[in-house]
C-alpha positions as CSV (number, residue, x, y, z in Angstrom):
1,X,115.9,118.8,121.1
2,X,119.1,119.0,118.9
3,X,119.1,122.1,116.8
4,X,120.8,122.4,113.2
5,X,121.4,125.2,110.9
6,X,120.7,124.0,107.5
7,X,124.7,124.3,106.7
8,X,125.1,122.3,109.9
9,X,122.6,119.6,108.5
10,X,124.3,119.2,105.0
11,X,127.7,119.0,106.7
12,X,126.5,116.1,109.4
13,X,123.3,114.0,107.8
14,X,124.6,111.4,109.4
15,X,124.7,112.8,112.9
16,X,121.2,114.1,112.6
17,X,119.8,111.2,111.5
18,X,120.9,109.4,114.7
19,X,119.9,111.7,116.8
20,X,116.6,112.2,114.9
21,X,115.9,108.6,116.4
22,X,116.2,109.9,120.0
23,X,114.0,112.7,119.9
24,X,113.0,115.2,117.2
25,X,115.7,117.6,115.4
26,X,115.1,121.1,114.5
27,X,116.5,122.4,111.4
28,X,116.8,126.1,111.0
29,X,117.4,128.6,108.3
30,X,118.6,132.0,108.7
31,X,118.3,131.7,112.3
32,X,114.7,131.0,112.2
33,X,113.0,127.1,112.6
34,X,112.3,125.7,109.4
35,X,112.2,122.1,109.3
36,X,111.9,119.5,112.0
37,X,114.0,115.8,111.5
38,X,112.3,112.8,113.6
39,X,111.7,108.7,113.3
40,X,109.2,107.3,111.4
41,X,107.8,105.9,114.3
42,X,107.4,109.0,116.4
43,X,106.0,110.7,113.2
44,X,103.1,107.9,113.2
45,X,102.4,108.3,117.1
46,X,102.0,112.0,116.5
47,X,100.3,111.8,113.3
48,X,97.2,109.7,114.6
49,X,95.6,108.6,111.9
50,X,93.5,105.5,111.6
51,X,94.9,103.0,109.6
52,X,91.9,101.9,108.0
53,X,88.1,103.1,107.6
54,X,87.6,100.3,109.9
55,X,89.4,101.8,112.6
56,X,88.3,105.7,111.9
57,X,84.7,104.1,112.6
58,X,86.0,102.0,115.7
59,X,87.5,105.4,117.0
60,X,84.2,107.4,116.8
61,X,82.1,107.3,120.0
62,X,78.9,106.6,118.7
63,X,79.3,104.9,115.4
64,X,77.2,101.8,116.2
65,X,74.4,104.3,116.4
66,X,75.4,105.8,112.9
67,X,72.3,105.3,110.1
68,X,73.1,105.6,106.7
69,X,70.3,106.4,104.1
70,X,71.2,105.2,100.7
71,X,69.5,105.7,98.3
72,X,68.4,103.3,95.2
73,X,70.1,103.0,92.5
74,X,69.0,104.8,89.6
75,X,67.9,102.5,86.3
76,X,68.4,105.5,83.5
77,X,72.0,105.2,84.2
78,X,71.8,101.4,83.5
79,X,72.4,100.1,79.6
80,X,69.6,97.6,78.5
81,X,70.6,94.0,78.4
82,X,70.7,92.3,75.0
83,X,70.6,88.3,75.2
84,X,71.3,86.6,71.6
């Protein structure tokens, strides 16, 4: 992992960028890690999310087992119907 102060970053974006699409870069400030530079792509691998409710569901292990219990709608909510 390439390691940049925050000065270091400013002076050479450039640089880091490339070498954030090798592997991830680690930004540092005062010494201490504060900020980590990496592709888009490798963010989405690491990230895992679903993308879609679809696939959250597909992902569960038992979702075809899953019973939902909805229940009916309530009328007081609904505005009477007026036909002239």
């Amino acid at each position: 992992m390439k390691i940049y102060s925050s000065r270091e970053f400013n002076q050479r974006t450039n640089q880091a960028q490339k070498a954030a699409h090798a592997a991830p870069v680690l930004i540092t400030n005062r010494g201490r890690p504060d900020l980590v530079l990496m592709s888009h792509a490798e963010f989405l691998r690491l990230s895992g999310k679903p993308k879609s409710i679809l696939e959250a569901l597909a992902a569960l292990p038992d979702a075809a087992d899953i019973e939902l219990e909805i229940p009916p709608r309530s009328t007081a909510q609904r505005r009477p119907v007026e036909l002239d």
